[in-house]
C-alpha positions as CSV (number, residue, x, y, z in Angstrom):
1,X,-10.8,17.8,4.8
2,X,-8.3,18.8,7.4
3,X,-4.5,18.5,6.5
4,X,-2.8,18.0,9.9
5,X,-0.2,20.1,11.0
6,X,2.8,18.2,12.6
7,X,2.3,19.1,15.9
8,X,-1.6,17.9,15.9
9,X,-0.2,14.1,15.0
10,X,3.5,14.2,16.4
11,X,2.5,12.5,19.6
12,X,1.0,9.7,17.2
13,X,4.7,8.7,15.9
14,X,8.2,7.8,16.9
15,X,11.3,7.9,15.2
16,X,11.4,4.2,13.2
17,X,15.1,4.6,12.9
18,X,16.3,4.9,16.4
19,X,13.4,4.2,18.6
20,X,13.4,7.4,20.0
21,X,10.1,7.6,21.5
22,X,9.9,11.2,22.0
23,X,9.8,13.9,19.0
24,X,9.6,17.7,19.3
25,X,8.6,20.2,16.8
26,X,10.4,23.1,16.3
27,X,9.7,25.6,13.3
28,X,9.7,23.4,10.1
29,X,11.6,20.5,11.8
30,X,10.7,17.4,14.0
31,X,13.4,16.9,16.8
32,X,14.8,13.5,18.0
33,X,16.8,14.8,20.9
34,X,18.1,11.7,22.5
35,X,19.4,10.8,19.3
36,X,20.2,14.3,18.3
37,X,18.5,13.8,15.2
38,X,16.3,16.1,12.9
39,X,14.1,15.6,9.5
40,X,12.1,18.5,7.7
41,X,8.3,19.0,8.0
42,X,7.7,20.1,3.8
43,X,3.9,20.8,2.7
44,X,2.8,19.8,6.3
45,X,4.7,16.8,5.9
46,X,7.2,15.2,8.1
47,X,9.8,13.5,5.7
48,X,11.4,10.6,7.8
49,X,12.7,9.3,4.2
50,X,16.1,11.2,3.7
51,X,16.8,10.2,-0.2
52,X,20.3,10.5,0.5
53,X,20.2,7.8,3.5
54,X,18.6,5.1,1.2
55,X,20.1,2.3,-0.7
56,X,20.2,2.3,-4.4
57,X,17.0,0.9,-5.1
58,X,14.9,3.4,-3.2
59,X,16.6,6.0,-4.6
60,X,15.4,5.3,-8.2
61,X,11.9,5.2,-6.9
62,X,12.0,8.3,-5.4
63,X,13.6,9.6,-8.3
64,X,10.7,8.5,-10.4
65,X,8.3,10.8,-8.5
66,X,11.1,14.0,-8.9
67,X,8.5,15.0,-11.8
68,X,6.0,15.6,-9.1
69,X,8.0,18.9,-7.5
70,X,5.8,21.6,-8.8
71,X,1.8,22.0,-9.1
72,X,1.7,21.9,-13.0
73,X,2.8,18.5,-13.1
74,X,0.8,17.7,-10.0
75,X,-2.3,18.2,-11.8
76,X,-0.8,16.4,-14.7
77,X,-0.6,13.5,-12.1
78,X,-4.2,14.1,-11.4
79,X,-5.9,14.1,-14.6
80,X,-4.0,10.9,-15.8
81,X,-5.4,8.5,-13.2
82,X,-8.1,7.2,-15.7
83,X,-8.6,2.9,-15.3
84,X,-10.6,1.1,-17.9
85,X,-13.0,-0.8,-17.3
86,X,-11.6,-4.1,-17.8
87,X,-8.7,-2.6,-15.2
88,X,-11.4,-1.2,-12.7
89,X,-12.8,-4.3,-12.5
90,X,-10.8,-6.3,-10.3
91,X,-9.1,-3.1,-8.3
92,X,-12.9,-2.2,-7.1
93,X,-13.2,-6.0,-6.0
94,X,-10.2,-5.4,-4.1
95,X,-11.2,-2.8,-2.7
96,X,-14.6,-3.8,-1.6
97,X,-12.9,-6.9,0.4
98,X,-10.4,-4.1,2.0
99,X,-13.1,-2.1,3.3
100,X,-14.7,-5.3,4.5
101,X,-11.1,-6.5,6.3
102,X,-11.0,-2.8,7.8
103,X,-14.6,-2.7,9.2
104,X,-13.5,-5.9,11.5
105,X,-11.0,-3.8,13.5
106,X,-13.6,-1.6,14.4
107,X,-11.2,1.5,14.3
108,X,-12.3,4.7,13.3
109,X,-8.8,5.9,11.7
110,X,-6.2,4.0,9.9
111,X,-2.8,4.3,8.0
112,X,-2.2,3.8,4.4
113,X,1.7,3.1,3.6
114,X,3.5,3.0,0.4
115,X,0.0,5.3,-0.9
116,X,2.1,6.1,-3.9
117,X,-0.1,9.4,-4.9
118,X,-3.3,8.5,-3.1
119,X,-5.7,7.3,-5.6
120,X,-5.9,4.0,-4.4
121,X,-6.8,5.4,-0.7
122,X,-9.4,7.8,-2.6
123,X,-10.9,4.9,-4.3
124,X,-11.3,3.5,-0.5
125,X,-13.2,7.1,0.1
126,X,-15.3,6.6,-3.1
127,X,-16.4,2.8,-1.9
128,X,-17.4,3.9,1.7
129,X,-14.7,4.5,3.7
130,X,-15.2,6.9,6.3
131,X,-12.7,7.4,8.7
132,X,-12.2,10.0,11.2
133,X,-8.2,10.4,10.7
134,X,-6.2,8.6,7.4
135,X,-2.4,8.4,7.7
136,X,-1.0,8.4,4.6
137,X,2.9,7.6,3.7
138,X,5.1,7.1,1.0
139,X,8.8,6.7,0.6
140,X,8.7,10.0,-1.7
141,X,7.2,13.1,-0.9
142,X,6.5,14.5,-4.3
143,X,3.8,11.3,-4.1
144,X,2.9,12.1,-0.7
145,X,2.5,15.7,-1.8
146,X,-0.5,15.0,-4.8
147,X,-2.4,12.6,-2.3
148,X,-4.6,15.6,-0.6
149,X,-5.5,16.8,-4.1
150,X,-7.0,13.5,-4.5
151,X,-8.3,12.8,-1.6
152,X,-10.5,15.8,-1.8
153,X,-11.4,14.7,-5.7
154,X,-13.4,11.7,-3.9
155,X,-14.9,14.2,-1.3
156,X,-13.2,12.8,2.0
157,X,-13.9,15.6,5.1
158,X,-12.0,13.9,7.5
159,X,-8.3,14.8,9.4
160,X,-5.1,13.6,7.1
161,X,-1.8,13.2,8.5
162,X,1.3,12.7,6.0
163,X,4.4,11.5,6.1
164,X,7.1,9.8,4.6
165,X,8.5,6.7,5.7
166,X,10.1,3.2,4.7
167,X,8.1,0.0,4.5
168,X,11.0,-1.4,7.0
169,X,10.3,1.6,9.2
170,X,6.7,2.2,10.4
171,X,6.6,5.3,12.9
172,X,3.3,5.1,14.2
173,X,3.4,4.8,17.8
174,X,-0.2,2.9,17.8
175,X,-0.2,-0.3,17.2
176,X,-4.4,0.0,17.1
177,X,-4.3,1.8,14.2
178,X,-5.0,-0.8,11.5
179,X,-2.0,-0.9,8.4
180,X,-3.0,-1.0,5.1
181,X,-0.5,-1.5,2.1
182,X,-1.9,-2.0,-1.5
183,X,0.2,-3.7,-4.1
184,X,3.6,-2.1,-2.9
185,X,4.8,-4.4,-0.9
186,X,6.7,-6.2,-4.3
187,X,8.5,-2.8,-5.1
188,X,10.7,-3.8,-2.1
189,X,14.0,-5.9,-3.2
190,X,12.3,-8.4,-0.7
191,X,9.1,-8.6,0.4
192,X,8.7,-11.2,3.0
193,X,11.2,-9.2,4.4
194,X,9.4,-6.2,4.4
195,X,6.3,-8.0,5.8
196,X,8.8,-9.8,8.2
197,X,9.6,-6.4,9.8
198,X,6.0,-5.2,9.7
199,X,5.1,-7.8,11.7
200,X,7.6,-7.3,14.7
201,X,6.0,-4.0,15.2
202,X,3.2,-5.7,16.8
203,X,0.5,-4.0,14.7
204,X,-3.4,-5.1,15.6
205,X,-4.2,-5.2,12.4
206,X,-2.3,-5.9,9.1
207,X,-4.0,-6.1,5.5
208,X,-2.2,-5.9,2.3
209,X,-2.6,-7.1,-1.1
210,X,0.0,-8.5,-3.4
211,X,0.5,-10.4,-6.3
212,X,1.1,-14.3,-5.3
213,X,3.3,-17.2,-6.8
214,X,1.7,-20.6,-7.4
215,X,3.4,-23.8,-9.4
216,X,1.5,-22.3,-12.4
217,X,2.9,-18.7,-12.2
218,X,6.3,-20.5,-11.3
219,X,6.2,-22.4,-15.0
220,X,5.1,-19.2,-16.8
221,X,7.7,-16.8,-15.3
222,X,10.5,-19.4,-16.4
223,X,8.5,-19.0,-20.1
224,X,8.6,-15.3,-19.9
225,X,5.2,-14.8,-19.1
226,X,4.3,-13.8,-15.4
227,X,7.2,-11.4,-15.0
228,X,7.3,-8.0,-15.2
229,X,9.6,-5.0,-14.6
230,X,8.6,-1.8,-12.7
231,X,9.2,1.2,-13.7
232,X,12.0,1.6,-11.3
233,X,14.1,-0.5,-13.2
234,X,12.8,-3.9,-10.2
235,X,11.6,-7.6,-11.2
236,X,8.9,-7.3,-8.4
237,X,8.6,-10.7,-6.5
238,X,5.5,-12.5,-5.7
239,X,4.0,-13.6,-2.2
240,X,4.7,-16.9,-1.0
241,X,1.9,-18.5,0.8
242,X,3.5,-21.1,2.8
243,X,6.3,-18.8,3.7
244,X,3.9,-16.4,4.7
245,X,1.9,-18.7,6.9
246,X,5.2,-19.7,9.3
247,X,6.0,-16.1,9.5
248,X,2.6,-15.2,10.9
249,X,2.8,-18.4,13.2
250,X,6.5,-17.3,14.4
251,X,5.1,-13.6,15.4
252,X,1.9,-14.6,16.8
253,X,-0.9,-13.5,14.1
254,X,-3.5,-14.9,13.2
255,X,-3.9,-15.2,9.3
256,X,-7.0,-14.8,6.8
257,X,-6.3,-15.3,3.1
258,X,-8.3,-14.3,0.1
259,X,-6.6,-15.7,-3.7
260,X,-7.9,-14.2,-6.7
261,X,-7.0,-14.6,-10.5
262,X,-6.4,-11.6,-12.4
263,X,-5.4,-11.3,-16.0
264,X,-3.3,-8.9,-17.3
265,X,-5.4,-6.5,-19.7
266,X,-2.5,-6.0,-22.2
267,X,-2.6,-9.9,-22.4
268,X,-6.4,-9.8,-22.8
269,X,-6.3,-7.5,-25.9
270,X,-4.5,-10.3,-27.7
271,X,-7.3,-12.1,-27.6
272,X,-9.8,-12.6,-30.5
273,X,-12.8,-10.6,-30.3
274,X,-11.5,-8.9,-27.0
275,X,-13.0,-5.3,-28.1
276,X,-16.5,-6.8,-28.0
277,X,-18.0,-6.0,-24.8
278,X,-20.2,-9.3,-24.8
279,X,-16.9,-11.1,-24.8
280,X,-15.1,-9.1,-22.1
281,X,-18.1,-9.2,-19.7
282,X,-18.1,-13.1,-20.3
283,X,-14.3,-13.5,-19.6
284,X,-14.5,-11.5,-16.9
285,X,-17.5,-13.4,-14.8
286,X,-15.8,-16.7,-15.7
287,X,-12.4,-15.3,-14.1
288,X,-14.8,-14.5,-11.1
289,X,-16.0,-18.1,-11.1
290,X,-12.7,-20.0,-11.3
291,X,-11.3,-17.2,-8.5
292,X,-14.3,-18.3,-6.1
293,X,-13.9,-21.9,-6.6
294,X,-9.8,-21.7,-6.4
295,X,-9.7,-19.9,-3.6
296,X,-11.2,-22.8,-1.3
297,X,-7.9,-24.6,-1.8
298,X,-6.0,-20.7,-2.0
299,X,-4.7,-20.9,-5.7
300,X,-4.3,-17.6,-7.3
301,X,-2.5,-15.1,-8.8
302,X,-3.4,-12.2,-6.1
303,X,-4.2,-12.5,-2.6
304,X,-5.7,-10.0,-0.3
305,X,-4.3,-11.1,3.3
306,X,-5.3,-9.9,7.0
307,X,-3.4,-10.6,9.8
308,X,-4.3,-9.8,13.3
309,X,-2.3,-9.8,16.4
310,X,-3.1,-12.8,18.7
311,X,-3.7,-11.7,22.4
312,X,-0.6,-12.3,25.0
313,X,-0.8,-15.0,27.1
């Protein structure tokens, strides 16, 4: 694997914040000189996230990841990314339909944002995935620090380029190179309008995966029983299907849709004889049955979601 230095991927970005379409490197920092701005290249790593710029929110998520500064408690990070079983069974499912979704735009790099530490884009690696060049962001760089220890975990030999940035501002300058964003979209106070401003870049290709609302999961979050709170202190939203469908209509993409049920496995312990793996295996395959035949009319808890730019006419 080959960590970038900035100046092999600068020409690949912009500066998100001001438009500023040209950057210059100098030393350790990248240079917006029409708008006489500057941010740090750390670790190889061009931090467009400046923690004191951020609103509240962001700033406890990036405080989260403070734990992350040195390399002891990087490989802590490393060792504890264990998923059971029951767990690993619907994130490879998602991931299998990702790599599917990503074959389609017939790209041979793409960008991973809001990669958290990585292991989800390694998992990509593990499954297949073989691009030439991954770009991988996060809005904290003691997460975007850990991600090529994993990456080389899961053997990948290709170029990496890292970064942090925003989920409201994207600086690739490409707008071939296919976005991926996997389950991080609801840490934002709003996603729709996170996805809102993701679409106005004019990216090719868009795929994300998020957890979805539905009348059902409406009547059990009034209950106290679809709602959770993330470790950064946020009650995460859910994706709204029909307001996703006008947005994608209103910025001229064309929209695919996979729904999915998942069940939480803390909720599935509760149930009797949940330990027994004849009963697990048999709840699972059943979920995978009612997902398959809900998903003709889109009901679900999850949704995996690819949008792609519609030509100009």
């Amino acid at each position: 694997m080959k960590i970038l230095h900035a100046a092999d991927f600068i020409p690949s970005l912009y500066n998100p914040y001001t438009g500023g379409e040209t950057l210059t490197l100098s030393g350790d920092t990248v240079i917006d000189e029409k708008f006489d701005k500057k941010y740090r290249v750390t670790h190889d790593i061009i931090e467009f996230v400046e923690f004191e710029s951020v609103d509240d929110h962001k700033k406890q998520e990036i405080s989260y990841t403070f734990a992350y500064k040195d390399d002891e408690k990087i490989n802590e990070q490393l060792l504890k990314h264990t998923w059971s079983g029951y767990y690993n069974y619907f994130q490879t499912g998602k991931f299998h339909q990702i790599l599917k979704l990503v074959a389609r735009c017939h790209q041979d790099e793409f960008a991973v944002l809001g990669c958290g530490s990585g292991y989800d884009v390694g998992q990509l690696i593990f499954l297949g995935a073989k691009p030439r060049r991954i770009y991988a962001s996060d809005l904290s760089i003691h997460s975007v620090r850990i991600v090529p220890h994993q990456l080389r975990q899961f053997g990948y030999t290709g170029e990496l380029a890292l970064f942090t940035s925003d989920l409201d501002y994207v600086p690739l300058r490409s707008r071939a190179v296919p976005i991926i964003v996997f389950e991080a979209l609801h840490h934002t106070p709003e996603m729709h309008h996170s996805i809102e401003k993701l679409l106005k870049y004019g990216y090719d290709n868009v795929i994300f995966v998020e957890p979805t609302n539905n009348f059902l999961i409406r009547w059990l979050a009034k209950r106290g029983l679809a709602q959770r709170i993330e470790y950064s202190g946020l009650k995460p939203g859910r994706l709204d299907l029909p307001r996703l469908r006008a947005m994608a209509a209103e910025q001229g993409y064309a929209l695919s849709i996979r729904t999915l049920w998942e069940f939480p496995e803390d909720y599935f312990r509760r149930l009797p004889g949940n330990r027994v793996p004849l009963v697990e295996w048999t709840f699972l395959r059943a979920l995978s049955v009612w997902s398959a035949l809900s998903n003709l009319v889109k009901f679900g808890n999850m949704s995996i979601v690819h949008l792609v730019k519609r030509p100009a006419h």
